[in-house]
Residue, then its C-alpha position, 0 to 999 in steps of 0.5 A: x390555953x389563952x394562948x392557944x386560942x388567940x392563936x385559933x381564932x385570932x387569923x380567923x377574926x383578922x380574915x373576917x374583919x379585913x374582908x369587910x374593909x375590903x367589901x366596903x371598899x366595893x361598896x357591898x360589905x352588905x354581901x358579905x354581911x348576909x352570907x356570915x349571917x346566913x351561914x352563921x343562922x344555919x349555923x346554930x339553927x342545925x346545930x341546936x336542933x341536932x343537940x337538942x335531939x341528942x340531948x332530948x334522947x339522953x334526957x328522956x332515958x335518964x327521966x324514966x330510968x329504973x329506981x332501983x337496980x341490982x349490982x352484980x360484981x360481974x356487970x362492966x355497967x356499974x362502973x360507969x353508971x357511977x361515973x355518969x351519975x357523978x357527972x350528969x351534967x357533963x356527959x349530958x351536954x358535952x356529946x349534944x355540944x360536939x355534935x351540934x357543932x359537927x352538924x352546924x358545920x355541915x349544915x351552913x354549908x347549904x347556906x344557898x339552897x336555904x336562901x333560894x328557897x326563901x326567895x324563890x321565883x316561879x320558872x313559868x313552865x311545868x315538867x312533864x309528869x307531875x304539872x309543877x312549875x320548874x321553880x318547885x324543883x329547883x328551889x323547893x324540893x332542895x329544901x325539902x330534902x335538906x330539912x329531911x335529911x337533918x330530921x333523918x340525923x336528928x332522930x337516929x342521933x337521938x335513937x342512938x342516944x337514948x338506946x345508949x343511955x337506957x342501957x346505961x341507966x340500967x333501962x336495958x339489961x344483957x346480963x341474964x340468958x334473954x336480958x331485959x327492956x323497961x316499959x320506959x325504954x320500950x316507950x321511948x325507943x318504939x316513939x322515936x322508931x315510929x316518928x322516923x317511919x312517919x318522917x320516911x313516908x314523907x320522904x318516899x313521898x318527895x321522892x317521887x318528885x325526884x324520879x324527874x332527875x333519875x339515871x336509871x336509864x344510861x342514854x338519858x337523865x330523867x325518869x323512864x318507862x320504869x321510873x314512871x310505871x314502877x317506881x312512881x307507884x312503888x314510891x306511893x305503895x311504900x309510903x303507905x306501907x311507911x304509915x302502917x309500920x309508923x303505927x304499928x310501933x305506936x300500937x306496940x306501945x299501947x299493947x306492951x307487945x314488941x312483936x308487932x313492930x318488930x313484923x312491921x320492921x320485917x315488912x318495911x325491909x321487905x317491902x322495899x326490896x321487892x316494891x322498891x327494888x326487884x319489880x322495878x328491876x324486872x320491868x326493866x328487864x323484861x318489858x322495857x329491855x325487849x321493847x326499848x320503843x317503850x322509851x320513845x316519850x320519855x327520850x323526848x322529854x328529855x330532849x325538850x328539857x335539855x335544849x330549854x336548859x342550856x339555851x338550846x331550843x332558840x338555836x337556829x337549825x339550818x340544812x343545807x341547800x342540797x340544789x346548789x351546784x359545785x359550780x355554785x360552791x366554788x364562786x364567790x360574791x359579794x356576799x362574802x365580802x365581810x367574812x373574806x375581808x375579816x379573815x383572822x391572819x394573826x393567830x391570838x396563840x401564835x403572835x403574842x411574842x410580835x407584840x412583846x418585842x414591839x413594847x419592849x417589855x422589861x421582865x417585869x411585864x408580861x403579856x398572856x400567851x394568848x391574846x384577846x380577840x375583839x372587835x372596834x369600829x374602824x371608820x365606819x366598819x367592823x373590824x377584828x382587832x388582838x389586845x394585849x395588856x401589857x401587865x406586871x409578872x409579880x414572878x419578875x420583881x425585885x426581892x425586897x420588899x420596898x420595891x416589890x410590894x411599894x415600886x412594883x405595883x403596876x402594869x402599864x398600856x394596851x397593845x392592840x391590832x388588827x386581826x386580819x392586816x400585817x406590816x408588809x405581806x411577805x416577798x413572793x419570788x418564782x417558786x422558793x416564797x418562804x425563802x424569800x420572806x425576809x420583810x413584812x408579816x408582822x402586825x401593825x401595832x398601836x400603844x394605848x388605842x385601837x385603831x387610832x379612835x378608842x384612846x386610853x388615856x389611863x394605861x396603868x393596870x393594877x388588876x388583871x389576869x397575870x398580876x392576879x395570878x399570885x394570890x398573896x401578891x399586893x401593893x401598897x399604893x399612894x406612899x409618902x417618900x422615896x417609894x413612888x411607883x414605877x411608869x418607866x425607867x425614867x418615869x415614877x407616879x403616885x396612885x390617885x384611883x379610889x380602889x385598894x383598903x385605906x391603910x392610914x390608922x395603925x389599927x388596920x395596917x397591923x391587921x394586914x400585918x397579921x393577914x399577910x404575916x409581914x411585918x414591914x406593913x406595921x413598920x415602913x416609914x414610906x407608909x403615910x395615911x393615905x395609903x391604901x393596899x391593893x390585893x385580891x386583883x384578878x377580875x374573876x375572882x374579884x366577881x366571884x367574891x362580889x356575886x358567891x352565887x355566880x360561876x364564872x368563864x374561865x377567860x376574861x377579856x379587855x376593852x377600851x371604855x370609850x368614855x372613860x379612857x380607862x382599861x376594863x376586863x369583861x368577866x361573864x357569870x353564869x346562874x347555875x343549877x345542879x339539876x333541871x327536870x328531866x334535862x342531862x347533866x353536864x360536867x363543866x370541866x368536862x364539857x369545856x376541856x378543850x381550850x385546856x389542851x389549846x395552850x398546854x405548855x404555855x403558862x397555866x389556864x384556869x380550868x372550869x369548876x368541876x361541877x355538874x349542872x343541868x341548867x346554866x345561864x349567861x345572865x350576868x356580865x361584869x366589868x371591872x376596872x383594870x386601874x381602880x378595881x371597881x366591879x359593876x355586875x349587869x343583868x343582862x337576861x332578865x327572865x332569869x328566875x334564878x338571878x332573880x332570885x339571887x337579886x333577892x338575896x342580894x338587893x343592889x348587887x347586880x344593876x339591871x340591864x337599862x343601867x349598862x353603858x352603850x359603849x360598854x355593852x358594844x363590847x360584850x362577847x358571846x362566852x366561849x365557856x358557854x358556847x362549848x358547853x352547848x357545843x358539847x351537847x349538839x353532839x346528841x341533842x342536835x336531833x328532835x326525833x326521839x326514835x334517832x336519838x334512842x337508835x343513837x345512829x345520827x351522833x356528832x363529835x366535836x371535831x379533833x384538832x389538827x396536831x399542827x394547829x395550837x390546838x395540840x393533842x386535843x379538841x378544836x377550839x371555837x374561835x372569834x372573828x367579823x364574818x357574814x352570817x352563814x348564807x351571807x349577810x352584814x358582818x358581826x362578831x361570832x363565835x364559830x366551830x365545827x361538829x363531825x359526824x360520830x368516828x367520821x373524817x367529814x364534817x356535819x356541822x357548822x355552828x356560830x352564834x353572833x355578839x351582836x346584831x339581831x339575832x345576837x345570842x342566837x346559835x346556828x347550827x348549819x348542817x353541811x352534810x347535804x352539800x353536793x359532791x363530796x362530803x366536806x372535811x373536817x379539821x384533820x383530813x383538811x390539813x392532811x389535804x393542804x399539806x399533801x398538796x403539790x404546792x406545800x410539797x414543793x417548799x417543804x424544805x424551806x418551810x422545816x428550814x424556818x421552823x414554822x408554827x401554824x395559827x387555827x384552821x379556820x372554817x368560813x361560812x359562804x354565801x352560797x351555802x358551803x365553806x372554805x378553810x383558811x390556816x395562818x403559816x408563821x416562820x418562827x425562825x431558827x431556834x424559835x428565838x425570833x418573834x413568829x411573821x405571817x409568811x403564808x396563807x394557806x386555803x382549801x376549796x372542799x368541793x375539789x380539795x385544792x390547796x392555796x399557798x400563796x402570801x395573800x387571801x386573795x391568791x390563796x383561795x385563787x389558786x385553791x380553784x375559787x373564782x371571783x375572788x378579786x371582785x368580792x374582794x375589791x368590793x368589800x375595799x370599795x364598800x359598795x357591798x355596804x359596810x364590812x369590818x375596814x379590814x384594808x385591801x391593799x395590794x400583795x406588796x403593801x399592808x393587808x390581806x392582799x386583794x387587788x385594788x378595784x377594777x377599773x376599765x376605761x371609757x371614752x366619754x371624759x366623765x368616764x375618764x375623769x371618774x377612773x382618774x378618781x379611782x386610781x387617786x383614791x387607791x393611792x390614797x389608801x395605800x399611802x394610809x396604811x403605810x402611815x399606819x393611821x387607822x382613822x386615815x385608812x377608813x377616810x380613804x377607804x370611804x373616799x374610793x367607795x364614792x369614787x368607785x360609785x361615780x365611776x359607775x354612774x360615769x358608766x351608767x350615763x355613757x351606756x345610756x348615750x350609746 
């Protein structure tokens, strides 16, 4: 039995105590230590109360039990009175000690609602009903209900108990034709009813405050017509009702007579059929079911509460300007230089096998599938940039143990690129042009820095997305002897980071012996006492065991800290509640399903918890440190009641925003999680007018991917890039996506939020349906116009022969109000062996439905119908237009996106002459940079034409001034 139970609990000691060491080593053991408390309080707490209730049950029947009892031969009792009577003490304790620890079990479950309640925040703003503060729902109202529900248990587990023990001490009798029931019984049993009445007028009464999250009506959550005018009064009528018949069993007790309580049961029951089920059934049916305008202020609330709840009430909502001309749609200006300029070309789900052939990876690396998209200062200006840390695949290392737990241990450096730019812009020759992509379309890829300015000067990853994907696989680091780690083929180092639990003393290796059931971890000869152990080494869950009260995105993103030279990942947390009042409930999973279906068939993606919430928050952001694990969570919103009160729980835990370094929050993102819960939502919530939303005649969907995008048999997926605010404007960091009208091929909608900048957080919901012309396309019928176009039907052939992969269908907002579509094509080659190169840029101009096909951005959307496409782009290059995002423009032969160098027309005055000169130096300037492929280079001579470019000007300006 000793045995038995070291084996029991003995991994459950182990996992307790390394947990602590390795808490400890994030320097927040006290994390765990209140959740363990938490849980352990709850524990006993629900524990005892529901024992002592069954005890007390047991006990109370066996106080007043008969003295004397006949003993009929026939009656099955006698036997088993004896019995309990010889063991009082065991059948007495043994029942109330196994439920004790069923209902502990259940109860520390709650440890959450339990906390929130004790440091609960006012929210600032009431529901519409009932005038209570938002934070009365969200913490105290949980509350009230857990400790109602575990009275409810407690006084039927005790009914149950003393019904049972008064039958079996003989204080309820069958044997006979009507049986019989003891005054001490009839006491203790019509008590017990009478307190679980009173305990249910209480609950009718909270269950008032809970109409504001009711389903009855299926178009929206919260309470409707009927909820408010029958169900409000009937929750109010049964808790009186619940008082009279808790009195009644209290009078049957005085007056001896079972009679009265058994009518009040009867009215009890009926009562709450007919006031609490059958007339709020026949409102519904009859009043609100003929008259469904009845519902009209409650849909309202309802949209209120839903846009305060997800972040969309702030949203900006545009209408297009229905005045502008097609004429209009179809010019480009300087406007759009930034969103032009920062086209994204290399598809993050596309290029990702370009850059593990430039590294060379061993098998032992790995690159995630889909590459991250970010963006860096790049002399000056804004720019797109992928970034691929090059990462272990523990799938991939050797199979003893030595070498895959002491050799194995780490990734090591970061590839990046721009975005928008490839090595060689692909050969264009006469009409065949995917025949002829023989060169070029690669990225131009850096090692360990972006664009030649953020350096990391620490390239070693040992926590990340793929070497965390294996949950037992761990290192240990910093050992003595031939066991040094692998750089390289030629190159071993030895950890020196602060990360890991110390595994020097033997007491802790053999606990992680035992944790890890692996016996070299007692018995290497390489471990020495400085060694540590590193494990639990993706990012989001190293935040999700810091912050248990944070959900977190399913994607996590790199970045270069400028500071420090190091690698960190940036996980986004969420507050959450499952309910907000009168706001709709959204199932996360649900609602951000679509990046799932993005990269089916590649390596698995984590899928957002199966949860429904009505409030969410993007309140905290963490960073943790690729090379040493370290984890710092920032508040980032700072009204936010919930973290606030979590802040309680948990004091230190999370740093207050002040304490977030400025190159590091240069970098945080928008999530996208986030972003597609909100986008899930304008679908319905994108009107204010309650009558439209009741009538259900404006409805929005997100838009369907095209079958030959990455985004395969399933939604469109939001994308990152630098463009200009819808209408124009300086180049940011968005997230964009598109929203159809309901079961329709044409667009409705077109929604961004920026990362930075002043409205940053911000979403913009542009509806484009008021465009001139014909209605905008969507995703799908665009492509079918690209691919049906005259252009694309002609090469057809050359394009099945190179087996070509396409990158997103992007939508650029214009200036001038409209938009075009721009759609990366990839040969990926035959057999798909060879790594994917830019050979085209396809491009649609919705207002006439002309196609580009050509090598370049520029030539693309020429040949779509847009004019003024080379002077926009020229003066993105020259900068007059102010700072865009440093994306080069080089001419269709060099690297870049394509834009012809800047005109620059002849004078005939020697200043004038003298300033072309310039120019034309500048451009070759240029040019000669990106050949070398030295970014800071390129965005010195970028800034050098822009002054040229501007003396040329003024050069004019004087000779124009002298005619």
């Amino acid at each position: 039995m000793g045995l038995l139970a070291l084996l029991l609990v003995g991994p459950r000691v182990v996992d307790v105590y390394t947990a602590f060491l390795w808490f400890g080593s994030l320097g927040h053991a006290g994390v765990l230590r209140t959740v363990l408390l938490s849980r352990l309080g709850l524990f006993v707490v629900t524990g005892l109360i529901l024992a002592l209730f069954t005890f007390a049950g047991m006990w109370l029947a066996y106080r007043v039990r008969p003295a004397f009892l006949p003993s009929p031969t026939d009656d099955p009792v006698v036997r088993y009175r004896a019995v309990v009577t010889s063991r009082l003490k065991t059948f007495a304790i043994v029942p109330a000690v196994l439920i004790g620890l069923i209902a502990g079990i259940f109860g520390q479950a709650s440890w959450q609602q339990v906390l929130l309640f004790f440091n609960r925040q006012p929210f600032g703003s009431t529901d519409a009903e009932f005038g209570m503060d938002i934070g009365f729902y969200a913490f105290t109202l949980p509350f009230i209900e857990f400790v109602l529900g575990f009275l409810f248990a407690g006084l039927i587990l005790m009914f149950l108990a003393n019904l049972v023990s008064h039958y079996v001490f003989g204080g309820i009798r069958l044997a006979g034709r009507d049986g019989s029931l003891s005054r001490g019984a009839r006491i203790q049993l019509a008590a017990i009813a009478g307190v679980f009445l009173l305990t249910k007028a209480v609950a009718y009464w909270f269950d008032r405050y809970a109409l504001v999250y009711s389903n009855r009506s299926p178009m929206f959550t919260g309470a409707n017509y009927t909820d408010i005018h029958a169900m409000l009064p009937a929750k109010a009528i049964l808790t009186g009702i619940a008082i009279i018949c808790a009195a009644a069993f209290f009078f049957g007790i005085v007056l001896r007579d079972l009679r009265v309580p058994a009518i009040a049961t009867v009215l009890m029951l009926f009562s709450s059929l007919v006031v609490g089920v059958g007339w709020p059934t026949a409102i519904q049916t009859f009043s609100v079911g003929p008259n469904a305008e009845k519902e009209l202020p409650y849909i309202a609330r309802n949209i209120a509460a839903t846009r305060d709840a997800y972040g969309l009430a702030n949203a900006k909502y545009e209408t297009a300007d229905a005045k502008v001309t097609p004429e209009a749609l179809q010019t480009l200006t300087a406007k759009d230089a930034p969103s032009l300029q920062n086209v994204r070309l290399l598809d993050p789900n596309v290029v990702s096998p370009a850059f593990a052939n430039f590294g060379k990876l061993k098998d032992y690396y790995k690159l995630t599938d889909q590459l991250s998209v970010d963006r860096y200062d790049v002399g000056g200006n804004l720019t797109n940039v992928l970034l691929a840390p090059i990462e272990l695949n523990p799938a991939e290392t050797p199979a003893d143990w030595t070498s895959r737990h002491m050799v194995y241990t780490h990734g090591n450096g970061l590839l990046t690129a721009p975005a928008g730019q490839v090595d060689q812009v692909v050969s264009e020759s006469g009409k065949d042009a995917v025949a002829n992509a023989n060169a070029g379309g690669q990225p131009v890829i850096t090692r360990n820095g972006v664009a030649g300015k953020a350096t990391v000067s620490q390239p070693r990853i040992y926590f990340g997305e793929i070497i965390g994907s294996d949950p037992d696989f761990y290192s240990v680091v910093g050992s003595t002897g031939d066991a040094r780690e692998l750089d390289s083929d030629s190159e071993r180092s030895r950890y020196e980071g602060s990360g890991g639990v110390g595994i020097g003393n033997w007491f802790t290796r053999l606990a992680y012996a035992i944790k890890f059931t692996e016996r070299n971890i007692l018995l290497n000869g390489n471990i020495g006492p400085d060694s540590k152990i590193i494990y639990q080494r993706d990012p989001r869950d190293r935040v999700k065991q810091l912050a248990p009260f944070l959900t977190v995105d399913t994607k996590t993103y790199p970045m270069v800290d400028s500071r420090t030279g190091r690698i960190l990942w940036v996980v986004d947390g969420y507050t959450t509640l499952p309910k907000y009042p009168y706001a709709q409930q959204t199932s996360l999973s649900d609602a951000t399903g679509s990046r799932q279906q993005a990269v089916a068939g590649q390596q698995a993606q984590r899928r957002q918890v199966d949860e429904k919430v009505g409030y969410i928050r993007n309140s905290v952001k963490a960073t943790v440190d690729a090379y040493d694990g370290t984890v710092h969570l920032y508040q980032v919103d700072e009204k936010d009641p919930v973290l606030n009160a979590w802040k309680n729980v948990f004091p230190g835990v999370v740093e207050p925003k002040s304490a977030v370094p400025a190159e590091v929050a240069q970098q945080f993102r928008y999530p996208q999680d986030l972003f597609e819960v909100q986008r899930f939502l304008l679908q319905k919530y994108h009107t204010t007018d309650s009558n439209t939303f009741r009538q259900q005649n404006d409805l929005w969907q997100i838009a369907a991917a095209p079958k030959e995008t990455p985004d395969k048999d399933g939604l469109q997926s939001p994308y990152y890039s630098v463009a200009a605010s819808p209408g124009g404007g300086a180049a940011r960091f968005q997230l964009s996506s598109i929203l159809q009208q309901k079961d329709q091929a044409y667009m409705a909608a077109y929604v961004s939020v920026a990362s930075d900048g002043e409205d940053a957080g911000r979403l913009v919901v542009r509806d484009v349906r008021g465009l001139p012309g014909r209605q905008t396309p969507g995703p799908v019928w665009a492509v079918d116009l690209i691919t049906g176009s005259q252009s694309v039907a002609n090469d057809k052939a050359n394009i099945q022969a190179l087996s070509p992969k396409f990158g997103n269908l992007q939508a650029i907002s214009l200036a001038n109000g409209g938009l075009t579509y721009v759609w990366p094509m990839y040969a990926q080659g035959q057999g798909g062996n060879t790594a994917p190169k830019l050979i085209k840029v396809l491009s649609l101009n919705p207002v006439t439905g002309g196609a580009g096909y050509r090598t370049t951005v520029a030539a693309s959307l020429s040949d779509a119908g847009y004019r003024g496409v080379d002077a926009a782009l020229a003066t993105a290059a020259t900068g007059v237009s102010g700072p865009t995002q440093g994306q080069t423009v080089p001419t269709p032969t060099q690297p870049g996106n394509g834009a012809q160098p800047p005109a620059t027309p002849s004078g005939d005055t020697p200043d004038v002459q003298a300033a072309v000169k310039a120019v034309g130096d500048a451009w070759g300037a240029v040019l000669s940079a990106q050949r070398s492929g030295d970014q800071v280079a390129v965005g010195t001579a970028m800034k050098q034409l822009g002054d040229a470019v501007t003396k040329l000007q003024d050069a004019e300006s004087k000779a124009r001034g002298g005619k």
